[in-house]
C-alpha positions in Angstrom: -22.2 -2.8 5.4 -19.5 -3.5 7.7 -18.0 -7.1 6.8 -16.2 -9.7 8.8 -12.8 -10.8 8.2 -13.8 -14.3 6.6 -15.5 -12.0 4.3 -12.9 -9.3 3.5 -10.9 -12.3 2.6 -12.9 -13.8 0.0 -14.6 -10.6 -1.2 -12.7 -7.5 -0.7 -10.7 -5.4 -3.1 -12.1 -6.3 -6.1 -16.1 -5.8 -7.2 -17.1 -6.4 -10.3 -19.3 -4.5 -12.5 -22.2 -6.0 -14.4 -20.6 -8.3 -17.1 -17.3 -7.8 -15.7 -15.0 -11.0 -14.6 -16.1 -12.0 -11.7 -12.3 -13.2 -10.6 -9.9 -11.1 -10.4 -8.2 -10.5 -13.8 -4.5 -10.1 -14.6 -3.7 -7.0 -16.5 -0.4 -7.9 -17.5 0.3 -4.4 -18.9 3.2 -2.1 -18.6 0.7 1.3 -19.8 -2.6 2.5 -20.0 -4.2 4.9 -22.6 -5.8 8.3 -22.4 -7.4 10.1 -25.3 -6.0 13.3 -24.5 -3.0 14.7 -23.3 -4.7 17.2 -20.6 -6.2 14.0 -19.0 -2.2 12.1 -18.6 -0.9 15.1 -17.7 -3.4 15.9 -14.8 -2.1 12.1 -13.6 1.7 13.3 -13.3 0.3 16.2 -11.2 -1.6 14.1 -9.0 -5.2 16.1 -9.5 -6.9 12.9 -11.1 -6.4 9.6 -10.1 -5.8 6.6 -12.3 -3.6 4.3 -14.1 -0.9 5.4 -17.1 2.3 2.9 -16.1 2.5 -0.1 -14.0 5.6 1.0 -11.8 3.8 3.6 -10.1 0.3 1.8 -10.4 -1.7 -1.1 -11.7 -5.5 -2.4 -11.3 -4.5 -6.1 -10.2 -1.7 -5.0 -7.7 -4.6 -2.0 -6.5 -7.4 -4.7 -6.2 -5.3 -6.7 -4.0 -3.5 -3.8 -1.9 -7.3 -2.5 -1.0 -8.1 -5.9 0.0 -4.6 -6.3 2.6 -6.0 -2.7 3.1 -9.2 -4.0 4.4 -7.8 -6.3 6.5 -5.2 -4.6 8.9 -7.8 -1.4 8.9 -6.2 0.9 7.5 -6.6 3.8 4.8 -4.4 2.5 2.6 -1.7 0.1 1.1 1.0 -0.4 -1.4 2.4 -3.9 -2.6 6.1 -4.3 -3.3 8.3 -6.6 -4.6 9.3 -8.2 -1.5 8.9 -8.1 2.5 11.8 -6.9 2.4 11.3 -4.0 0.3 8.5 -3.1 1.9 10.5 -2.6 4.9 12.5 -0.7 3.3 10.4 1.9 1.7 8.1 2.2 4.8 10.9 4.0 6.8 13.2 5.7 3.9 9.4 7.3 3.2 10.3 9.7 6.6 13.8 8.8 7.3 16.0 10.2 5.1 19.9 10.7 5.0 21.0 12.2 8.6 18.2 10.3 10.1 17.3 7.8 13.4 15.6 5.1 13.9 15.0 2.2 16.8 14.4 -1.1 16.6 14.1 -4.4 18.1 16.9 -6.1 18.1 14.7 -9.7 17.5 14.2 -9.3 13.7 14.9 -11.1 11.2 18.4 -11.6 10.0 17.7 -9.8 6.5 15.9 -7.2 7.8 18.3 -6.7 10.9 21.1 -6.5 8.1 19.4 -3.7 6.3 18.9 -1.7 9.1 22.2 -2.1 10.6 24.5 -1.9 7.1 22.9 -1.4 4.0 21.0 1.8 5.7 23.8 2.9 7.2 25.4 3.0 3.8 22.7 5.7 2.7 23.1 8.0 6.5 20.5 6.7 8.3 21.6 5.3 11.7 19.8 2.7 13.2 19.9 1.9 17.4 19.0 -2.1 18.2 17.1 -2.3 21.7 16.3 -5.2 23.3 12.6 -5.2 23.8 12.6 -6.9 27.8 15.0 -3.2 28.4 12.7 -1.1 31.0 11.4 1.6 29.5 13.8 4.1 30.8 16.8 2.0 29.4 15.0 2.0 25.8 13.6 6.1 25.9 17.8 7.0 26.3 18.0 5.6 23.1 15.7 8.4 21.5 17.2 11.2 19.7 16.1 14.6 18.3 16.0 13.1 14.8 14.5 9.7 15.6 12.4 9.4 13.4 9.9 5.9 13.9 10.2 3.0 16.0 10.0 -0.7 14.4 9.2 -4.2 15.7 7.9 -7.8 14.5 4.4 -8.6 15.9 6.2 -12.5 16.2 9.9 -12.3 16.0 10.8 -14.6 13.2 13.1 -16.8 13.7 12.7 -16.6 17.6 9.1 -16.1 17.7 9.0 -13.1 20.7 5.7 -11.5 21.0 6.5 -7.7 20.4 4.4 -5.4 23.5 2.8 -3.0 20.6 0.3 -0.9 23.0 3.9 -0.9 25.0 5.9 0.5 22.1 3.1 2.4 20.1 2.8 4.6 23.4 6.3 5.3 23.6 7.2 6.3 20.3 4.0 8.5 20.4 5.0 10.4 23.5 8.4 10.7 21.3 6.9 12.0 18.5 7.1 9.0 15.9 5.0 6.6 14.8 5.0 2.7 15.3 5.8 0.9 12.1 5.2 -3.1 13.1 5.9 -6.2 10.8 2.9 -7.9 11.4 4.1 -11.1 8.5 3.6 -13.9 11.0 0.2 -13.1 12.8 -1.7 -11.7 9.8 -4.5 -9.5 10.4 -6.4 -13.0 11.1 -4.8 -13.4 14.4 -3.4 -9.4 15.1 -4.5 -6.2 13.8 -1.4 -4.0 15.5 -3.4 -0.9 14.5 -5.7 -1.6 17.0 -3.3 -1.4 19.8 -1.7 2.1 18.8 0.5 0.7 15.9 0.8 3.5 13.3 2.2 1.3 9.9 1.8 -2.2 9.2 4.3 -4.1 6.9 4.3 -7.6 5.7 5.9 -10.0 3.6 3.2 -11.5 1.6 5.2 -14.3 0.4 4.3 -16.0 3.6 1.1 -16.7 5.2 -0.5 -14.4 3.0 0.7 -15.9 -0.5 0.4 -19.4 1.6 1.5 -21.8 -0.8 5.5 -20.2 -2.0 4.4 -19.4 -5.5 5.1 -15.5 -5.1 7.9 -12.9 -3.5 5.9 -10.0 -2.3 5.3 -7.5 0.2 3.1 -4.6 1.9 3.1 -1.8 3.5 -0.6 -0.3 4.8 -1.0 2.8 6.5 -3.1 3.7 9.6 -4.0 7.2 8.9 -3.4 7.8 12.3 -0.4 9.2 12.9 -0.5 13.2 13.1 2.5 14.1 10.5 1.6 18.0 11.2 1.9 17.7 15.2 5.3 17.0 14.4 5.9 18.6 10.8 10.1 19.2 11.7 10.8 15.9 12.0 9.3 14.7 8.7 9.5 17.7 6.0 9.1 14.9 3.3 5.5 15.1 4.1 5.3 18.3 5.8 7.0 20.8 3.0 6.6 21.3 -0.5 8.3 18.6 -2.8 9.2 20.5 -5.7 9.4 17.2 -7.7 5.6 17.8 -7.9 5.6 21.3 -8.6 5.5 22.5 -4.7 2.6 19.6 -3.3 2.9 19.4 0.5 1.2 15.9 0.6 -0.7 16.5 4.5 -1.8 19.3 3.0 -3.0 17.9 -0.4 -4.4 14.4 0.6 -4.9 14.3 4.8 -4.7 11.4 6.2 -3.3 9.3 2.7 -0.5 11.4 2.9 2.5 9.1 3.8 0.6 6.4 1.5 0.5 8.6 -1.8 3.7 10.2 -1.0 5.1 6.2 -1.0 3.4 5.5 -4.7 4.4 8.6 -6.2 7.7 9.1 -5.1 9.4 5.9 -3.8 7.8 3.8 -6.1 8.2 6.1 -9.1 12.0 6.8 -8.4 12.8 3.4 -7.3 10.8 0.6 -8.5 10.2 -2.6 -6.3 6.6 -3.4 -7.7 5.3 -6.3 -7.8 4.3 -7.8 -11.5 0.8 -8.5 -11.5 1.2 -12.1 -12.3 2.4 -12.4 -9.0 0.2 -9.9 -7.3 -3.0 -12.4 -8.5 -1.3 -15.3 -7.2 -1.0 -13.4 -4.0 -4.5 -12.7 -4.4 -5.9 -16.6 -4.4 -4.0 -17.4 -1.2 -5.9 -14.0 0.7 -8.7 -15.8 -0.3 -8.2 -19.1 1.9 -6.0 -16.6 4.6 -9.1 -17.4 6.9 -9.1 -21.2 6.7 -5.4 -22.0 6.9 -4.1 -19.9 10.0 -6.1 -21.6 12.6 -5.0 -24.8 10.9 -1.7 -23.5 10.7 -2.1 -22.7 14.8 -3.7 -25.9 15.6 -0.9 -28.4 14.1 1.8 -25.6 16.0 0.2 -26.2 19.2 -0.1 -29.5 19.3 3.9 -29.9 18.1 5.0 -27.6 20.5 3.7 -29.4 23.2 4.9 -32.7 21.8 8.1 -30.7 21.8 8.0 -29.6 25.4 7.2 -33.2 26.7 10.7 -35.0 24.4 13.4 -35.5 26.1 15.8 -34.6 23.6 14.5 -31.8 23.2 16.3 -28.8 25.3 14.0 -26.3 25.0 10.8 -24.4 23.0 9.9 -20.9 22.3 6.0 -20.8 21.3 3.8 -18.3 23.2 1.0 -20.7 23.2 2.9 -22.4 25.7 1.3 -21.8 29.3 4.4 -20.9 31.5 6.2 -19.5 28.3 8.0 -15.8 28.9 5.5 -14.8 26.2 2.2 -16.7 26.6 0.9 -13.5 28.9 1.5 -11.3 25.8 0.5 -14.3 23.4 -2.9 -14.0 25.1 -3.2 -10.2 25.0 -2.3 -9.6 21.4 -3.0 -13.1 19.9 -5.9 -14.7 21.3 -6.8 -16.6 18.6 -3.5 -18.4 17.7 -0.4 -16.9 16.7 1.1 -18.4 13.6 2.4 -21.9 13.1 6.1 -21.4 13.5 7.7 -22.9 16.2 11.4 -22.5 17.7 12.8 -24.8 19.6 16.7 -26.5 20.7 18.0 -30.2 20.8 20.2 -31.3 23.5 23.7 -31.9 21.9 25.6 -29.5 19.1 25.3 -27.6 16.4 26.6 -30.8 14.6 23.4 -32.8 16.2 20.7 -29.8 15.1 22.1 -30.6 11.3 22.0 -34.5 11.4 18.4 -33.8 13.3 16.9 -32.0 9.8 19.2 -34.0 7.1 16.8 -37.1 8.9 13.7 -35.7 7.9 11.2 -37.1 5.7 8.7 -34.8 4.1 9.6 -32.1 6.1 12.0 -30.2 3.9 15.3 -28.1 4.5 14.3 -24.9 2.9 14.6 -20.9 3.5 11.0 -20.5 3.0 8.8 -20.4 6.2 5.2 -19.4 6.4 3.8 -21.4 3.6 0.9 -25.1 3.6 4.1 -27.5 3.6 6.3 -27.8 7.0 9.2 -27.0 7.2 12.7 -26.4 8.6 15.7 -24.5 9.0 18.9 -23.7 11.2 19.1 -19.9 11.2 22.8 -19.8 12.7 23.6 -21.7 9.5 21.2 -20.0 7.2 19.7 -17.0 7.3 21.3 -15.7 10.2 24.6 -17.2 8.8 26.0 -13.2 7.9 25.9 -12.3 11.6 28.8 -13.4 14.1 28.1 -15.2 17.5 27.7 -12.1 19.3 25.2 -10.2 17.1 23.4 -13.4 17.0 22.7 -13.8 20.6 21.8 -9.7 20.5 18.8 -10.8 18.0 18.0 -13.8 20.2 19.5 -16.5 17.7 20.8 -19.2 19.8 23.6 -21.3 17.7 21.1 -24.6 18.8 17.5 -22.7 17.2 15.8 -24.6 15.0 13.2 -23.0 13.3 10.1 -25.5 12.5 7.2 -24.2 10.1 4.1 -26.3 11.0 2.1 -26.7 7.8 -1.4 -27.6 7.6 -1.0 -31.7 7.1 -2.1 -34.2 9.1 -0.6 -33.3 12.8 0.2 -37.0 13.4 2.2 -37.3 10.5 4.3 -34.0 11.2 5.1 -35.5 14.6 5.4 -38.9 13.2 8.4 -37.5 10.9 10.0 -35.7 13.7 10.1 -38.2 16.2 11.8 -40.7 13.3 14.7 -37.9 12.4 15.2 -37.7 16.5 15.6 -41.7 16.8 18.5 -41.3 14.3 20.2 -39.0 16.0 
């Protein structure tokens, strides 16, 4: 029975069994036992599947990767430790040392720091585009050992809507697969896999988690991507990994190739799991993922256009904005709503931006975004703080963005408490 995403929420991942717990339960356990050796070693060779150490894999963080799984449509999904890892280990899985990748140059400021130094540190090069290039600009950018393309569904802070059947169809004709960070659409308001994406990653402490009691993230795989069409650019997957006694992994497991080669050899050489504890926590906010985004959309709308109409304010960035750059793309990809962050400038300084948030009320300063409770933070001074002037205008920072989180309260009051800190000014 094919179920609706309301019900994959609530329902899917885990099914209990007759007199099993019918919530999810937490098994807070580092190892798992087998009565014989045969049957553990027969795990270590990947012929059987199923548990024997939490690192590589546990039945709470399963439960809840099959239900993210679900969700985005895909064949699989691994959890990590953080959005960020899960960046991370969804291109190092078929970019390795001597490797190439693109990317939009509007990511976030951790992520845009990982691709342009800390991956560089390892020998993978990484080339920024802009994403409004033409086509022919951005294709000159491809290399024989490119090996993926990567974009944010919603550009976070500067919330651009990224042209995925635009982008899928170009890396495809290149030879490399789409990976998109889909963290501030959730597969409630995007499902990139539907519009050619070939990899989904997330970081579930936002939307996802919902309420900032949990670092996590995901990484979900299509199944669609044909590794083999292209086996010389990605002999990870394509060639025998003598780590595992010769297994080519398209050969051995199809379509959950990149997925089980991610488990059993990322995870098992380099950790980043998520603890369980957390992954259950992560697990209650899925549940209510349904409810809260067009919530989360409503209240964003509505601010936004409260925004638009202030005349202290200098300008907004929210595609739900008719005559915005990226409403047309907004209604393409995200019909529903896109997500509840907002990012918008105030006439005046830097200076003025600060004394604006220090004025707030219950709208709190924090680094957080993406959770029930709004919130608000100056990128150029926070997260974005490691880049200089010139590599923040490349990612679309302006010193002036402010980044508002609209949170599910009572609209009136979220407007209420901005229009006070603005009087002050």
């Amino acid at each position: 029975m094919k179920k609706n995403l309301e019900t994959l929420c609530v329902q899917a991942g885990w099914t209990p069994k007759n007199g099993e717990s019918r919530v999810l339960p937490i098994f807070q356990s580092t190892t798992f036992k087998y009565e014989t050796s045969e049957a553990m070693a027969r795990l270590f060779d990947l012929k059987d599947e199923g548990y024997f150490y939490t690192r590589l894999q546990n039945p709470t963080n399963d439960a809840v990767a099959a239900k993210i799984a679900a969700l985005e449509g895909g064949v699989g999904c691994m959890l990590t430790s953080s959005g960020q890892a899960a960046n991370f280990y969804a291109i190092f899985n078929i970019c390795e040392a001597g490797g190439h990748f693109i990317t939009a140059n509007t990511i976030y400021g951790g992520t845009y720091n990982l691709f342009g130094v800390t991956m560089k540190k390892l020998g993978i090069e990484c080339t920024f585009i802009d994403p409004d290039w033409d086509d022919e600009r951005i294709e000159k950018e491809f290399r024989p050992n490119t090996k993926c393309f990567f974009g944010e569904t919603i550009s976070n802070p500067g919330g651009n809507v990224f042209d995925i059947e635009r982008f899928a169809k170009m890396a495809h004709k290149h030879g490399v697969p789409l990976i998109v960070d889909n963290t501030f659409a959730t597969p409630i308001n995007c499902r990139p896999f539907e519009w050619g994406c070939d990899i989904v990653t997330h970081s579930t402490t936002k939307y996802m988690d919902g309420h900032a009691t949990q670092v996590g993230g995901a990484i979900v795989d299509s199944g669609n991507f044909d590794w083999e069409a292209y086996a010389d650019k990605f002999p990870g997957l394509c060639t025998p990994d003598e780590s595992y006694h010769g297994l080519t992994y398209t050969k051995a497991f199809g379509k959950k190739a990149y997925m089980t080669k991610l488990v059993s050899q990322l995870m098992r050489d380099l950790g980043s799991i998520p603890g369980p504890h957390n992954s259950f926590l992560l697990n209650i906010g899925l549940e209510t993922l349904h409810l809260r985004m067009p919530r989360h959309c409503e209240n964003a709308q509505k601010v936004a256009e409260w925004l638009q109409a202030n005349p202290k304010v200098a300008w907004v960035n929210y595609c739900g904005l008719p005559g915005n750059k990226y409403y047309e793309l907004g209604q393409k990809y995200l019909p529903n709503g896109s997500c509840g962050v907002i990012a918008f400038g105030l006439k005046g300084s830097r200076e003025d931006a600060i004394r604006f948030m220090d004025n707030l009320d219950f709208i709190c300063i924090v680094t957080h975004v993406a959770d029930a409770r709004t919130c608000v933070l100056h990128p150029a001074s926070h997260t974005h703080r490691q880049l200089s002037d010139e590599q923040l205008l490349e990612a679309g920072v302006a010193p002036d963005l402010i980044r508002l989180s609209v949170g599910i309260e009572n609209v009136n009051d979220i407007i209420a408490d901005l229009e006070q800190a603005m009087e002050k000014m």
